[in-house]
ChimeraX commands (.cxc) that place a marker at each C-alpha (Angstrom):
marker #1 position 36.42,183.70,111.32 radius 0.5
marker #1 position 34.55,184.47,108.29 radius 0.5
marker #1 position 36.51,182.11,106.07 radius 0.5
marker #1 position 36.64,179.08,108.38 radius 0.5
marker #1 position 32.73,179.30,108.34 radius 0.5
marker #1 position 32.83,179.23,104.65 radius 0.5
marker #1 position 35.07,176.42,104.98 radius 0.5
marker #1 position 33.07,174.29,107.27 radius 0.5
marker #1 position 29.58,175.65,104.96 radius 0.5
marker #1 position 31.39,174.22,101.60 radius 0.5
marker #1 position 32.40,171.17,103.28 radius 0.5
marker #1 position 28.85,170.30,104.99 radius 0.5
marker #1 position 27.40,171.26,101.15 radius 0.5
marker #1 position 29.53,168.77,99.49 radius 0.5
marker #1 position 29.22,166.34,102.03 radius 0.5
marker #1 position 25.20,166.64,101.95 radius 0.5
marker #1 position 25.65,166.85,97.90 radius 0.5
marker #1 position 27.60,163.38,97.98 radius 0.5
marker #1 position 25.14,161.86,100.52 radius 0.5
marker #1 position 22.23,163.11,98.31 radius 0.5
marker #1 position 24.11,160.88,94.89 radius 0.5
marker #1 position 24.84,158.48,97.19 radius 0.5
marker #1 position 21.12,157.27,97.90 radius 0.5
marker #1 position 20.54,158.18,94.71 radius 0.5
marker #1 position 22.37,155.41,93.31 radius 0.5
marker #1 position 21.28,153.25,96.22 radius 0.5
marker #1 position 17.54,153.92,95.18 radius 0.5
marker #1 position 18.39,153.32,91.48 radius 0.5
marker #1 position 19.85,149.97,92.25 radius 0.5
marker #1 position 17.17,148.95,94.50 radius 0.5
marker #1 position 14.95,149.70,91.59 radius 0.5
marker #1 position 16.66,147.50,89.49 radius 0.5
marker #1 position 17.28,144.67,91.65 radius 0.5
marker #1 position 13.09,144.50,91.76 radius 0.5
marker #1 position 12.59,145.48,87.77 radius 0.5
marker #1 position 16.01,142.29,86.95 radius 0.5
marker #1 position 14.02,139.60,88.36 radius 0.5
marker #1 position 12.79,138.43,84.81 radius 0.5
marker #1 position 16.18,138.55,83.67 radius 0.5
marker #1 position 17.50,136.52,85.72 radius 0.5
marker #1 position 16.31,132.94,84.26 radius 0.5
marker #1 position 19.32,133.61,81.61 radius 0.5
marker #1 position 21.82,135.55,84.05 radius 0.5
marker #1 position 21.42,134.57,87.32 radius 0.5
marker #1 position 19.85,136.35,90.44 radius 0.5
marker #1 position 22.86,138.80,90.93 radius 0.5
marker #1 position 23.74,139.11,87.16 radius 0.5
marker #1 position 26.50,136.00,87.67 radius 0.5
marker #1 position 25.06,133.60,84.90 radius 0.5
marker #1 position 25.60,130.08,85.44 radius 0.5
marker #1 position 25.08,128.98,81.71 radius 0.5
marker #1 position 28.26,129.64,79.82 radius 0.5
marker #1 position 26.48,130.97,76.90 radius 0.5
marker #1 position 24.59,133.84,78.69 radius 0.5
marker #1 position 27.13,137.04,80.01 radius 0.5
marker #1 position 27.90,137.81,83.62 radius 0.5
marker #1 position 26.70,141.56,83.98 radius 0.5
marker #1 position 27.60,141.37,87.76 radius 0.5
marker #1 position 30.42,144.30,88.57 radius 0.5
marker #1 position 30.17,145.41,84.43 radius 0.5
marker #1 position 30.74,149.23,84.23 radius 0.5
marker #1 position 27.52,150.64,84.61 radius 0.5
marker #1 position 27.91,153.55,81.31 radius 0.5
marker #1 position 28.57,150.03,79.49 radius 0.5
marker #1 position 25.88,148.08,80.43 radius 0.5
marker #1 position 23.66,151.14,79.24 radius 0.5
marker #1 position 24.86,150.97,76.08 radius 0.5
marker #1 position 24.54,147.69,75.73 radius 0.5
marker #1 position 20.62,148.14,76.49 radius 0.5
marker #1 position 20.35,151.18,74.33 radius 0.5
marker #1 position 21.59,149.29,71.18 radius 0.5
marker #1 position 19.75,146.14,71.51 radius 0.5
marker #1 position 16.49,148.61,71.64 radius 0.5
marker #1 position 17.27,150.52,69.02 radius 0.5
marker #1 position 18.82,147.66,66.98 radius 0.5
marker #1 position 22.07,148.61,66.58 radius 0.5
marker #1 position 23.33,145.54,68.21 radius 0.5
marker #1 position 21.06,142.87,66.84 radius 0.5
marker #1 position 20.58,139.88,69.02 radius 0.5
marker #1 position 17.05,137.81,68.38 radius 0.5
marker #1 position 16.70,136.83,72.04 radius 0.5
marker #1 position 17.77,140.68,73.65 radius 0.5
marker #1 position 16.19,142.85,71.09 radius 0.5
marker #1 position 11.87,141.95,71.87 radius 0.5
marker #1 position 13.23,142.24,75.87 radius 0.5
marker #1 position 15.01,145.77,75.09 radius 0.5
marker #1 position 12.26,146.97,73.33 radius 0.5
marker #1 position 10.06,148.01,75.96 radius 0.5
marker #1 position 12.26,149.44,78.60 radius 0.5
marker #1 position 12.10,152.98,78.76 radius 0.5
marker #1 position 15.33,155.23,80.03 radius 0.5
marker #1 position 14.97,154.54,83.41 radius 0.5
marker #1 position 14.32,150.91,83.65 radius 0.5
marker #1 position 17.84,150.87,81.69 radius 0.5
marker #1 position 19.57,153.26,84.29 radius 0.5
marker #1 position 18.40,151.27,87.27 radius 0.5
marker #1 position 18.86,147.78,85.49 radius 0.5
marker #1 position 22.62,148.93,84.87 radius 0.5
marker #1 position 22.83,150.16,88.02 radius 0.5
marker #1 position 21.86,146.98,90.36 radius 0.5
marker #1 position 24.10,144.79,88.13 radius 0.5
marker #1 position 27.23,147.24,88.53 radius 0.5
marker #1 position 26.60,147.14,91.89 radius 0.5
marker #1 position 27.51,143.70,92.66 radius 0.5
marker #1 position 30.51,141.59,92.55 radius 0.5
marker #1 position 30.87,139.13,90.02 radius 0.5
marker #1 position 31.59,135.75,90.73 radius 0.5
marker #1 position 35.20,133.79,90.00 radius 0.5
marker #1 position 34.75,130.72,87.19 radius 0.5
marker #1 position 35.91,127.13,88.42 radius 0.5
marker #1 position 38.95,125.62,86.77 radius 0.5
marker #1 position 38.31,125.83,83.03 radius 0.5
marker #1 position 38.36,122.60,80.62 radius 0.5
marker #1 position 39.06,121.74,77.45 radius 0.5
marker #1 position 35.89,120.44,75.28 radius 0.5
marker #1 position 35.49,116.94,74.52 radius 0.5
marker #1 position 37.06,115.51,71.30 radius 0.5
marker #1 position 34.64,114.78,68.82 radius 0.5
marker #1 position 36.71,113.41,67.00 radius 0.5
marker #1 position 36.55,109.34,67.63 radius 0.5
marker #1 position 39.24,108.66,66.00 radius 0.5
marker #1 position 41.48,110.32,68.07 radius 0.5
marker #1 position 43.21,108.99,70.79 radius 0.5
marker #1 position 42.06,109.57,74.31 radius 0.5
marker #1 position 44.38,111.92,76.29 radius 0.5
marker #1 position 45.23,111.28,79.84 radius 0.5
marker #1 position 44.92,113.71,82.31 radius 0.5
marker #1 position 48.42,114.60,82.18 radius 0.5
marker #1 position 47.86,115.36,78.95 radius 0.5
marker #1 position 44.72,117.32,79.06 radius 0.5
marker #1 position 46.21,119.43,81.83 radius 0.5
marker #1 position 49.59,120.33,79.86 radius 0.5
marker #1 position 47.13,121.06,76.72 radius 0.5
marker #1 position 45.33,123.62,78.77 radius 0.5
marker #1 position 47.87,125.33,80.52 radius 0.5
marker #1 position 49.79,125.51,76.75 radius 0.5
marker #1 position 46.51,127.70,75.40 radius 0.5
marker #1 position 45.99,129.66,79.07 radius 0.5
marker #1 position 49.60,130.67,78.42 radius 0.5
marker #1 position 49.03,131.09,74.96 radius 0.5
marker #1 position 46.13,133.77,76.05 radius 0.5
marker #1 position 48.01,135.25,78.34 radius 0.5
marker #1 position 50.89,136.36,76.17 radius 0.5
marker #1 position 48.04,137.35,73.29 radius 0.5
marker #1 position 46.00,139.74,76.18 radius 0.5
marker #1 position 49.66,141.07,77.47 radius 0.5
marker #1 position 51.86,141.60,74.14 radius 0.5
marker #1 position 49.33,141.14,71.11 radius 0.5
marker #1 position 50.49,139.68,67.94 radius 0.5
marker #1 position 53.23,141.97,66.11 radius 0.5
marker #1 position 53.54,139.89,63.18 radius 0.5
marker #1 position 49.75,139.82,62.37 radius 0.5
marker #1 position 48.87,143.46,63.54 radius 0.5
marker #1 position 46.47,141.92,66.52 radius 0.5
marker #1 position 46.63,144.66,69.32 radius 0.5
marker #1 position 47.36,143.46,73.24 radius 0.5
marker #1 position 44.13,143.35,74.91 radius 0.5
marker #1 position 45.85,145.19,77.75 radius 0.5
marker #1 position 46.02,148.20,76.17 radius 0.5
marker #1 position 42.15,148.93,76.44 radius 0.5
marker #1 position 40.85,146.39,79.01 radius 0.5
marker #1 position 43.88,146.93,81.59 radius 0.5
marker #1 position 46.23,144.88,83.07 radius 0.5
marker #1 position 43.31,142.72,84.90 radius 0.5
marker #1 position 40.54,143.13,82.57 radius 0.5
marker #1 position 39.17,145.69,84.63 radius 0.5
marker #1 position 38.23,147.41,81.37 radius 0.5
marker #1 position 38.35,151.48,81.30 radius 0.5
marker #1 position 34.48,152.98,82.71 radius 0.5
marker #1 position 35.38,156.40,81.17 radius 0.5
marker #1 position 36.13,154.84,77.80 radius 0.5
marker #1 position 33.42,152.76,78.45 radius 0.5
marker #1 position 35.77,149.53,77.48 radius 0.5
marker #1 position 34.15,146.52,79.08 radius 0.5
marker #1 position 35.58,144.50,81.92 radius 0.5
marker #1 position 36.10,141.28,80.98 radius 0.5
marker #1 position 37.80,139.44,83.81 radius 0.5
marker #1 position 35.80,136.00,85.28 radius 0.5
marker #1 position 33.23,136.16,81.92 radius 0.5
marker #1 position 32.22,132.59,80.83 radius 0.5
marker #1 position 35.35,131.52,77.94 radius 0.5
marker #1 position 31.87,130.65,75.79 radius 0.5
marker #1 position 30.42,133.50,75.79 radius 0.5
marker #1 position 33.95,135.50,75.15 radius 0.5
marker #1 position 34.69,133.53,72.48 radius 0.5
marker #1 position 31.14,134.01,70.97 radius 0.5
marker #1 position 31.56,137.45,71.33 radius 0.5
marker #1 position 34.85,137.77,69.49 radius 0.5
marker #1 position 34.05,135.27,66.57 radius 0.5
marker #1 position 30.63,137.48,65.97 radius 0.5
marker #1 position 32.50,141.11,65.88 radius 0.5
marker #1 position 35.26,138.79,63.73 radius 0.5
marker #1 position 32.68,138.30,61.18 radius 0.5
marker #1 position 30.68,141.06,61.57 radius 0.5
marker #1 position 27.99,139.99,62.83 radius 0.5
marker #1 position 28.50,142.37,65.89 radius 0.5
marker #1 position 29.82,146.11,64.96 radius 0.5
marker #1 position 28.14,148.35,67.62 radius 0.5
marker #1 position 31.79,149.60,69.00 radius 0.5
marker #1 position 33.51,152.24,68.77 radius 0.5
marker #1 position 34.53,152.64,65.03 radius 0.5
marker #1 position 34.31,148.92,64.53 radius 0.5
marker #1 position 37.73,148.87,66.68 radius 0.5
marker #1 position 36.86,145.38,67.83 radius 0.5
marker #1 position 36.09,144.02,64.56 radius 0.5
marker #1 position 39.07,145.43,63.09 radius 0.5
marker #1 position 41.35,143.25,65.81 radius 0.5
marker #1 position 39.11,140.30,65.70 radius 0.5
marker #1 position 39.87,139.51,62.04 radius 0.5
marker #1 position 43.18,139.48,62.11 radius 0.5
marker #1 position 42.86,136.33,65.09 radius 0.5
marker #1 position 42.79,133.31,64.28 radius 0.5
marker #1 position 40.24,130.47,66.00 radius 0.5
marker #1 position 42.79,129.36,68.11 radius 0.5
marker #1 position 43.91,132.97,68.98 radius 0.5
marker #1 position 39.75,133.63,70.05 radius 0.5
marker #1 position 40.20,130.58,72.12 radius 0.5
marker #1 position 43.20,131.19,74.35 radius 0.5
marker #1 position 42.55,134.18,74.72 radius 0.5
marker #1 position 39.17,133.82,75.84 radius 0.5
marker #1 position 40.56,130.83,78.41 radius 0.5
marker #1 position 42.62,133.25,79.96 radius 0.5
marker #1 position 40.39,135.99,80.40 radius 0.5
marker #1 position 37.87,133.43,82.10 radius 0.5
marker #1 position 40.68,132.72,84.24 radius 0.5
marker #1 position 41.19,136.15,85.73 radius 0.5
marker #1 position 40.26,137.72,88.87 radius 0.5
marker link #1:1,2 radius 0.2
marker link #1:2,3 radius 0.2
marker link #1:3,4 radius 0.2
marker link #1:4,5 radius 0.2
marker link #1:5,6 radius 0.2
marker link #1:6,7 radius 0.2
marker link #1:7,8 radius 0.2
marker link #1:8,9 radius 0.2
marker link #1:9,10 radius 0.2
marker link #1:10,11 radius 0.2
marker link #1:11,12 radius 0.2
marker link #1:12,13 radius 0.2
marker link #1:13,14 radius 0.2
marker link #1:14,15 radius 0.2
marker link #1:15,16 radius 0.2
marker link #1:16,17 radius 0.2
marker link #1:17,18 radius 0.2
marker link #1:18,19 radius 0.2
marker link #1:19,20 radius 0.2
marker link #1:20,21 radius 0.2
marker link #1:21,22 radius 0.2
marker link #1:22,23 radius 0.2
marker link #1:23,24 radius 0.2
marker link #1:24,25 radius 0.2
marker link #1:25,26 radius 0.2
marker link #1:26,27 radius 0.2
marker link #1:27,28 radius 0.2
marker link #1:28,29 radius 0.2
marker link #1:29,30 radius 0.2
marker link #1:30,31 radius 0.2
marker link #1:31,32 radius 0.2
marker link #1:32,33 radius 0.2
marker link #1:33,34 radius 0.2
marker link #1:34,35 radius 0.2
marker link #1:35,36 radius 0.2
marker link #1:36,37 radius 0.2
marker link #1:37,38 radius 0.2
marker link #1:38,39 radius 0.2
marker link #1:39,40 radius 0.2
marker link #1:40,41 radius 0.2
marker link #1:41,42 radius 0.2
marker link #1:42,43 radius 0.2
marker link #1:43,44 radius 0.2
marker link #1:44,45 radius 0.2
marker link #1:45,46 radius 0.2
marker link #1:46,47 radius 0.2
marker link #1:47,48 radius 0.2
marker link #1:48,49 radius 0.2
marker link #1:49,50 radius 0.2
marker link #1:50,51 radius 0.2
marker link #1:51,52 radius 0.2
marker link #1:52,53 radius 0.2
marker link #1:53,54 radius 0.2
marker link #1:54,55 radius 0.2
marker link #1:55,56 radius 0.2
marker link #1:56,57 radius 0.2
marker link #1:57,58 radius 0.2
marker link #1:58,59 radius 0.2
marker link #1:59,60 radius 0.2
marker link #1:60,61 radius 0.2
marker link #1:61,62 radius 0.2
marker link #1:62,63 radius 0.2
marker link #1:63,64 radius 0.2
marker link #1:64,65 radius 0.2
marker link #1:65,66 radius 0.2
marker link #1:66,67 radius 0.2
marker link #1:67,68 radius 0.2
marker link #1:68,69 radius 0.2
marker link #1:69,70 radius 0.2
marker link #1:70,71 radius 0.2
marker link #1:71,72 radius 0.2
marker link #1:72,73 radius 0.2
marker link #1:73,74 radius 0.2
marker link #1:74,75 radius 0.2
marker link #1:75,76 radius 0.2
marker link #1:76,77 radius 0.2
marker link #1:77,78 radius 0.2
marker link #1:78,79 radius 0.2
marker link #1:79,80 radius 0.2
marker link #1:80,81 radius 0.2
marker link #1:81,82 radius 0.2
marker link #1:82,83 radius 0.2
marker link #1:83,84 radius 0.2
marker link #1:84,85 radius 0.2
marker link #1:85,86 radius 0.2
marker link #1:86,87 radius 0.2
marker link #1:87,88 radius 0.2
marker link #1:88,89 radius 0.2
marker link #1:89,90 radius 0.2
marker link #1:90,91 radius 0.2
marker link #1:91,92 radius 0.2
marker link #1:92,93 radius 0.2
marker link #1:93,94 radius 0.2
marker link #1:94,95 radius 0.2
marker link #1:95,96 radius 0.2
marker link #1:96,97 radius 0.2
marker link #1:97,98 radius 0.2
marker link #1:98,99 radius 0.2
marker link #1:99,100 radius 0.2
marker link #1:100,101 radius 0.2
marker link #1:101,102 radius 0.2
marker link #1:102,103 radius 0.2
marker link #1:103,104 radius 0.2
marker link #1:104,105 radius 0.2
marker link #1:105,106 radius 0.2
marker link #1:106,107 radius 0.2
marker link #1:107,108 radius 0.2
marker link #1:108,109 radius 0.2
marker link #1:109,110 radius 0.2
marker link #1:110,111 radius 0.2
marker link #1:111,112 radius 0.2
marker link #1:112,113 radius 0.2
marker link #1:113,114 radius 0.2
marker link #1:114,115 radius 0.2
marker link #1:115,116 radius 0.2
marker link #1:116,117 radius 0.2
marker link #1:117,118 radius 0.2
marker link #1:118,119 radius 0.2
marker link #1:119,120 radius 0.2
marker link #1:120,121 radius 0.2
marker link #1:121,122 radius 0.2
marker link #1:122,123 radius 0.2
marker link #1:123,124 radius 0.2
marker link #1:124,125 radius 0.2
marker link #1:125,126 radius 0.2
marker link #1:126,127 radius 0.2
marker link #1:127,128 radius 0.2
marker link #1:128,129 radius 0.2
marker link #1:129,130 radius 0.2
marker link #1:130,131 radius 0.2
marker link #1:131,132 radius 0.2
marker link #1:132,133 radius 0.2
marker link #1:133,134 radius 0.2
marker link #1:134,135 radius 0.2
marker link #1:135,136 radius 0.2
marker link #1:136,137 radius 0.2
marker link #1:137,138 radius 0.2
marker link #1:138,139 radius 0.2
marker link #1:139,140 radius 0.2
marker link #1:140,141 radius 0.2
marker link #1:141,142 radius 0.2
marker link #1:142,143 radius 0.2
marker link #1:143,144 radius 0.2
marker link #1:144,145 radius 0.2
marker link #1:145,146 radius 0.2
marker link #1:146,147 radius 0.2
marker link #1:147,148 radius 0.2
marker link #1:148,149 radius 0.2
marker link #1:149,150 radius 0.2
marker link #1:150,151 radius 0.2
marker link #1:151,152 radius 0.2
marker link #1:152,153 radius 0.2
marker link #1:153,154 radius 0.2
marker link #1:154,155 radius 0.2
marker link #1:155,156 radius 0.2
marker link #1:156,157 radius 0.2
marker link #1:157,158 radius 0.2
marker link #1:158,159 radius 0.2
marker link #1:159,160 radius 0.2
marker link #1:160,161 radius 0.2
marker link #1:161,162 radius 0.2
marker link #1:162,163 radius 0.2
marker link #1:163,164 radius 0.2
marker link #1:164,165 radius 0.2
marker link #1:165,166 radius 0.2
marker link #1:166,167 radius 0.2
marker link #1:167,168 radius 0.2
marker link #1:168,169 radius 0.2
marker link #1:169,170 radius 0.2
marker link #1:170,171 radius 0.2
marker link #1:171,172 radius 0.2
marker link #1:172,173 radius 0.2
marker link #1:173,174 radius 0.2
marker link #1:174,175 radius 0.2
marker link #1:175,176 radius 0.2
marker link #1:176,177 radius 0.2
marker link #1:177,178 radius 0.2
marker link #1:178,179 radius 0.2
marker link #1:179,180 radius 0.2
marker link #1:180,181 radius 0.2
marker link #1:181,182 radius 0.2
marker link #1:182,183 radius 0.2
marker link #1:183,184 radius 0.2
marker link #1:184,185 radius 0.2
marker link #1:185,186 radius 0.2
marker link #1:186,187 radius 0.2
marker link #1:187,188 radius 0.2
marker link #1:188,189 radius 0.2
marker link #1:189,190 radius 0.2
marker link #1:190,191 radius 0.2
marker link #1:191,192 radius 0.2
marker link #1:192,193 radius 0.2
marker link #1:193,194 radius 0.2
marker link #1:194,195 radius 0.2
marker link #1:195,196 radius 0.2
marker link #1:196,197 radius 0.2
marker link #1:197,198 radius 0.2
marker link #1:198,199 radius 0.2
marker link #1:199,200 radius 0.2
marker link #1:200,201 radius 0.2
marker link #1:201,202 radius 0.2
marker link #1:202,203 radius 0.2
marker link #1:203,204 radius 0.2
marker link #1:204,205 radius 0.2
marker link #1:205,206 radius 0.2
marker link #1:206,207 radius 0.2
marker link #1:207,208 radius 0.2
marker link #1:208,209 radius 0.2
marker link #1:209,210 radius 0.2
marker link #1:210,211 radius 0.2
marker link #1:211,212 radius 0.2
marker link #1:212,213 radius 0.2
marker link #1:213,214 radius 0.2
marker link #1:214,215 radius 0.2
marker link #1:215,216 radius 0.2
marker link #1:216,217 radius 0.2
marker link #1:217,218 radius 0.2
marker link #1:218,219 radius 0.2
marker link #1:219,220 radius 0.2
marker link #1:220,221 radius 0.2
marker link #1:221,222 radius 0.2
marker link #1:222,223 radius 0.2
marker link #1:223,224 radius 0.2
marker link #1:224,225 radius 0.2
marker link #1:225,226 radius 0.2
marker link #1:226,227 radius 0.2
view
């Protein structure tokens, strides 16, 4: 008798412990969805940008997205436009920030394109060709995320972002699935010339200089193609 009440006392005391995080988080996040409404001229209401050159933070692991804020403040990421916003938020603005924007889903990309030639010169492709083109470089981004590049040392994507870009939250790898191709490819050119270092001991730059452009490009296609 005496154990199955200490049974059914645990189980009420975790389930009253797990309903106490639970609106917790729900608090936190309705915090943040009041405190992101400035932010959301550059990414969008629910943290799904619609300019290609601004990030989705929609569904991004919360521990990263913390990070993220805690470097721009302190400067160890330097961005002009992020580090005057940083600046002022204090530990919990950046908690409940992080936590409204892991909270919601992010939102699929329409069918990517390649960018206009600028290049007058050239001849104009036809559809056909413009299609094949793209679905050449998607496929060259897919084998680059899966398998890496042996030859050249470049480590598969896959191996710290997962099989669907999902990242890795206790790693705190980034998911990467349905980002904007513009901002990935931003992203990888800037730790490729080290104009971004605040990872993990410079891991990312380390893989990002042994790509080439192209190799930044596919890849970044692809990911913006995954759900």
């Amino acid at each position: 008798m005496i154990k199955k009440l200490l049974t059914v006392s645990i189980s009420l005391l975790l389930a009253t412990a797990a309903g106490h995080v639970n609106a917790q988080g729900n608090a936190s996040a309705s915090a943040g969805k009041t405190k992101a409404a400035s932010c959301a001229g550059c990414h969008g209401e629910d943290g799904n940008s619609t300019m290609p050159a601004f990030p989705k933070l929609a569904g991004q692991h919360q521990t990263y997205l913390v990070k993220q804020l805690q470097a721009f403040k302190s400067g160890a990421r330097l961005a002009p436009m992020m580090a005057p916003l940083a600046a002022g938020l204090d530990e919990q603005t950046i908690q409940e920030l992080a936590s409204y924007y892991a909270g919601n889903k992010i939102s699929t990309n329409p069918a990517p394109k390649l960018p206009t030639n600028d290049d007058d010169d050239a001849p104009a492709k036809t559809p056909e060709q413009e299609k094949a083109a793209l679905d050449a470089l998607i496929t060259q981004g897919s084998d680059l995320y899966r398998n890496g590049n042996i030859s050249r040392e470049v480590s598969a994507c896959v191996a710290c972002h997962g099989p669907y870009a999902e990242g890795n939250k206790p790693a705190s790898f980034p998911s990467l699935h349905s980002q904007h191709a513009d901002y990935l490819i931003k992203s990888l050119t800037d730790f490729k010339t080290g104009a971004r270092s605040n990872n993990r001991e410079n891991m990312m730059h380390m893989i990002a200089t042994k790509m080439t452009d192209e190799d930044i490009k596919a890849v970044a296609y692809y990911i913006s193609t995954m759900k």
